[in-house]
C-alpha positions as CSV (number, residue, x, y, z in Angstrom):
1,X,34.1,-51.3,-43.8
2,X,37.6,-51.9,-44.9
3,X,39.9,-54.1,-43.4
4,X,43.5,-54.7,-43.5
5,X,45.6,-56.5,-41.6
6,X,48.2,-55.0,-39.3
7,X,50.6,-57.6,-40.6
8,X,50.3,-56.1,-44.6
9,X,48.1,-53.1,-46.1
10,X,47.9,-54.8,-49.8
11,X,44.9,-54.4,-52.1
12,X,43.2,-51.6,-49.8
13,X,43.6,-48.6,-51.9
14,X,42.8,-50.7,-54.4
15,X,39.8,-51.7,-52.6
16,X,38.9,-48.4,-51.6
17,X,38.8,-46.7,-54.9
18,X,36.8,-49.6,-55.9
19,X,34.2,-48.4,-53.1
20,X,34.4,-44.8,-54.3
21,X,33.8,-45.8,-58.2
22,X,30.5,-47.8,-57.1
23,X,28.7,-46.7,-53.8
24,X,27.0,-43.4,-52.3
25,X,29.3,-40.7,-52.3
26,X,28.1,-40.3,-49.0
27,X,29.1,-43.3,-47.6
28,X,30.8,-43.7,-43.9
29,X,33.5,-45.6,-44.4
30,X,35.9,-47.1,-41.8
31,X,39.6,-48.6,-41.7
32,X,39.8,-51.9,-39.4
33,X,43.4,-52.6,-38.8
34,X,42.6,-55.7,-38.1
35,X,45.0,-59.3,-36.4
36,X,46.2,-57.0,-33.9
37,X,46.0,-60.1,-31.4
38,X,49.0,-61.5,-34.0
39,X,51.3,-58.5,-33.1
40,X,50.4,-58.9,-29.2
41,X,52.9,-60.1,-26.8
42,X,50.3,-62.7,-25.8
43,X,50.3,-63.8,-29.6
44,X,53.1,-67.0,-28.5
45,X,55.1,-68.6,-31.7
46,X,52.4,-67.3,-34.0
47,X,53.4,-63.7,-33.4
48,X,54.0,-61.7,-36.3
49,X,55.6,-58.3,-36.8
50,X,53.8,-55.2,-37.9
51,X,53.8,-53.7,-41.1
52,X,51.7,-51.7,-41.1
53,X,51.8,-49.0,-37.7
54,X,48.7,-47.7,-36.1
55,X,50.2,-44.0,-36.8
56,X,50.7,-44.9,-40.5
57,X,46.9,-46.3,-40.9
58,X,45.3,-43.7,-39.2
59,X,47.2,-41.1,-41.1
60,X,45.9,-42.7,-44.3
61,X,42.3,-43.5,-43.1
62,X,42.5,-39.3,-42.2
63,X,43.2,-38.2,-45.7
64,X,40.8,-40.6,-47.2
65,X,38.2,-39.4,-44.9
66,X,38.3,-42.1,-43.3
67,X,37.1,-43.8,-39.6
68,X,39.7,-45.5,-38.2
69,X,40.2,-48.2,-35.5
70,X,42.7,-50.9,-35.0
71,X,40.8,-54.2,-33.6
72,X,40.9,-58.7,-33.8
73,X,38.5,-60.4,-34.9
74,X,40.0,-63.4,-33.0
75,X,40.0,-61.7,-29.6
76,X,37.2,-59.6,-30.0
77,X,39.1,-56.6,-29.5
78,X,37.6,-53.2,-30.6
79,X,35.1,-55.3,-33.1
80,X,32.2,-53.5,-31.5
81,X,33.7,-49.8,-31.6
82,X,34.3,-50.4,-35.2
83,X,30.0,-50.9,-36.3
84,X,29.6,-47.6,-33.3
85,X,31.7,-45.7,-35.0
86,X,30.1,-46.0,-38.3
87,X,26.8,-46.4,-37.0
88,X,27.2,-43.1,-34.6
89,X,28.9,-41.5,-38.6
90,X,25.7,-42.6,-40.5
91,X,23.1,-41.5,-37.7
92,X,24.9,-38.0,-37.6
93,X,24.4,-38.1,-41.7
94,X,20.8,-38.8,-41.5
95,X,20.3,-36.0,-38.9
96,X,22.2,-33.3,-40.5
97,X,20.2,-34.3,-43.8
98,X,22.8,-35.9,-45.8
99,X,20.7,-38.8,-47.0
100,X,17.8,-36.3,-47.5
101,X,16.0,-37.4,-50.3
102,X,14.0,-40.4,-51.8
103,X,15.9,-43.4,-51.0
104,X,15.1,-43.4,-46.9
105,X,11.8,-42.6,-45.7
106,X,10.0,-43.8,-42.2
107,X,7.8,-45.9,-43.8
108,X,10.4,-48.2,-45.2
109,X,13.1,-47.9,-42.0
110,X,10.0,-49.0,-39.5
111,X,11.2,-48.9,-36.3
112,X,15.0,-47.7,-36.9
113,X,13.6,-44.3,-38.5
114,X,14.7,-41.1,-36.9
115,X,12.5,-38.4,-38.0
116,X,14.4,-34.6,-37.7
117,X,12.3,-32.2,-35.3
């Protein structure tokens, strides 16, 4: 999971290719534009503008291969579509074989093991 905040975008492609050098090629990865409650109407004298758009992030989350959702941590906002999303990308992995080797078998996932019939 990569976050930025929608207030700035610095150090994520740095961040991402830093993912890319070290993990699972395989790996779901997601964008969080995240401090959208900053940006709200609702945000008072701590509103901030936007720097970064929604349009411009998911763009770039889309040729990264990227998931992408805009959320706050502060509100709450979208927090729990962000794990869904990956969680629902990873599941669909598993299924379609992607992780089908050595390092995942039932007997080490207990009860979160989905066996393919």
């Amino acid at each position: 999971m990569l976050t930025h905040g929608v207030t700035g975008f610095l150090n994520t492609r740095t961040w991402l290719k830093d993912v890319r050098q070290h993990a699972d090629p395989h790996l779901t990865c997601i964008l969080v534009g995240n401090k959208t409650d900053l940006c709200s109407d609702n945000a008072g004298p701590a509103k901030r503008n936007r720097e970064v758009t929604s349009e411009e992030a998911e763009l770039w989350a889309k040729e990264e291969g990227l998931l992408f959702v805009e959320a706050s941590a502060r509100s709450g906002e979208n927090v729990e579509l962000a794990f869904e999303q990956a969680t629902r990308d990873i599941l669909v992995k598993i299924r379609n074989g992607v992780f089908d080797d050595d390092r995942v078998s039932c007997a080490s996932a207990g009860p979160f093991c989905i066996s393919k019939r």
